[in-house]
C-alpha positions as MATLAB code, in Angstrom:
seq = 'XXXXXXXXXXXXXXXXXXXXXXXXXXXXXXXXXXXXXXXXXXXXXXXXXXXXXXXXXXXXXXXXXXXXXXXXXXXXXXXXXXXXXXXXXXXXXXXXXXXXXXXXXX';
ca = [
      61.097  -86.923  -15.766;
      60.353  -88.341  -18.710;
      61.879  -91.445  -20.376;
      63.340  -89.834  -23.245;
      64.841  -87.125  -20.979;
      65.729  -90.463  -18.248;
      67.565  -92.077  -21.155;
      69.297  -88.659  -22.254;
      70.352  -88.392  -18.473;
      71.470  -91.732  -18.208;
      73.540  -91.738  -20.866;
      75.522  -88.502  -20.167;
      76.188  -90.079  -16.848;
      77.878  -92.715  -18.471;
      79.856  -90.505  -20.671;
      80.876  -88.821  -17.067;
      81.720  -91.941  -16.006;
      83.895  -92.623  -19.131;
      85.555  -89.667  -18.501;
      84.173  -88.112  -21.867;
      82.206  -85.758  -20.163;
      83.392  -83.231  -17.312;
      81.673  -82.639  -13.793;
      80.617  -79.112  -14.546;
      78.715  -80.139  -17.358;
      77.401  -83.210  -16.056;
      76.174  -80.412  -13.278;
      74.261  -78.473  -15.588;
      72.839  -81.296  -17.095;
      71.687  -82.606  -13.715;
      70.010  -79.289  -12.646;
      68.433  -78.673  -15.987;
      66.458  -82.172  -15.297;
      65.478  -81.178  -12.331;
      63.639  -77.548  -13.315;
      59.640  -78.256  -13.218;
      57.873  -77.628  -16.083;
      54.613  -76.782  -17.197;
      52.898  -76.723  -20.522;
      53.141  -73.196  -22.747;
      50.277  -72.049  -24.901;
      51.937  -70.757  -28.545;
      51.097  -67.191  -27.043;
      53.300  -67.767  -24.131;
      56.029  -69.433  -26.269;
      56.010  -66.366  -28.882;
      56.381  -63.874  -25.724;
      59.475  -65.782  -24.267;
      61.282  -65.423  -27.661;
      60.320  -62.044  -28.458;
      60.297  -60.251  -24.937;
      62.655  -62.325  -22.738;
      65.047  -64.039  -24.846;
      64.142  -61.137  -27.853;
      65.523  -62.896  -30.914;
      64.547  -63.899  -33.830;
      62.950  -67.437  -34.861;
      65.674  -68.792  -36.745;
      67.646  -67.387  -33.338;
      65.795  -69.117  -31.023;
      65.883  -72.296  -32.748;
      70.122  -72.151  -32.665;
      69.494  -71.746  -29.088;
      67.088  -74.419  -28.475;
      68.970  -77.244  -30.185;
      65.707  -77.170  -33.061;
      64.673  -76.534  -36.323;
      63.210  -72.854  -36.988;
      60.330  -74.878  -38.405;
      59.228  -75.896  -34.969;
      59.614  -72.517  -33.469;
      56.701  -71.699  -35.449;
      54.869  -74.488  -35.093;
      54.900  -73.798  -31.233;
      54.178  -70.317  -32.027;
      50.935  -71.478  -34.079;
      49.860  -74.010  -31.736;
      50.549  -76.816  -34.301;
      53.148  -78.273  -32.217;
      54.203  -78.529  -28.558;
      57.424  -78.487  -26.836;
      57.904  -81.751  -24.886;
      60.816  -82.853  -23.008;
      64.348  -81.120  -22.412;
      62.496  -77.949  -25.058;
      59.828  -77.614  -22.674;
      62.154  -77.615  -19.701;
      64.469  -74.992  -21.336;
      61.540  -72.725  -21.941;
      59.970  -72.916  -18.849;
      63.713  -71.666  -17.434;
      64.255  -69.238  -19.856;
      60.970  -68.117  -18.423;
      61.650  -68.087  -15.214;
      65.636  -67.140  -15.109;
      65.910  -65.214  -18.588;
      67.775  -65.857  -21.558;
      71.245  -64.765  -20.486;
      71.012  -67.027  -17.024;
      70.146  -69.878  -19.352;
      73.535  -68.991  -21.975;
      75.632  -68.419  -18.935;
      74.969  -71.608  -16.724;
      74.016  -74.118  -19.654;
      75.067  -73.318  -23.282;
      78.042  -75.566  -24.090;
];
């Protein structure tokens, strides 16, 4: 994991802790840490959108928790998804889109 998503983690188990946050979000969160990742070529990214998830850009972004803008950079290759975007990809990937809207959208 790394220490941007550690320190994300960490501090949503405080907020569970705190009571601010409920146990079947703090779920999600934990198995959404836990999904292995790999690095996406902009090809790969471009396919998820448009023949898994098939939405738009602007769409995907909303989804993602990003800016359009940096759809299309991944898309171009001028920019790569790190972190919680990368993990989110690779389980779109892998589960679909409406898995990932079911078990983690909040």
């Amino acid at each position: 994991m790394s220490r941007v998503l550690k320190e994300i983690h960490e501090s949503v188990n405080r907020g569970y802790e705190a009571g601010v946050v409920d146990l079947d979000t703090m779920q999600k969160f934990d198995k959404l840490c836990m999904i292995d990742s790999h690095t996406m070529k902009p090809e790969e990214i471009r396919n998820i959108r448009k023949n898994i998830a098939k939405v738009t850009q602007p769409e995907f972004a909303k989804i993602l928790s990003v800016s359009p803008s940096i759809i299309a950079k991944w898309e171009t290759g001028n920019k790569k998804p790190s972190g919680l975007a990368l993990k989110i990809l690779n389980l779109i990937e892998r589960k679909g889109i409406d898995f990932y809207l079911q078990t983690f959208a909040i």
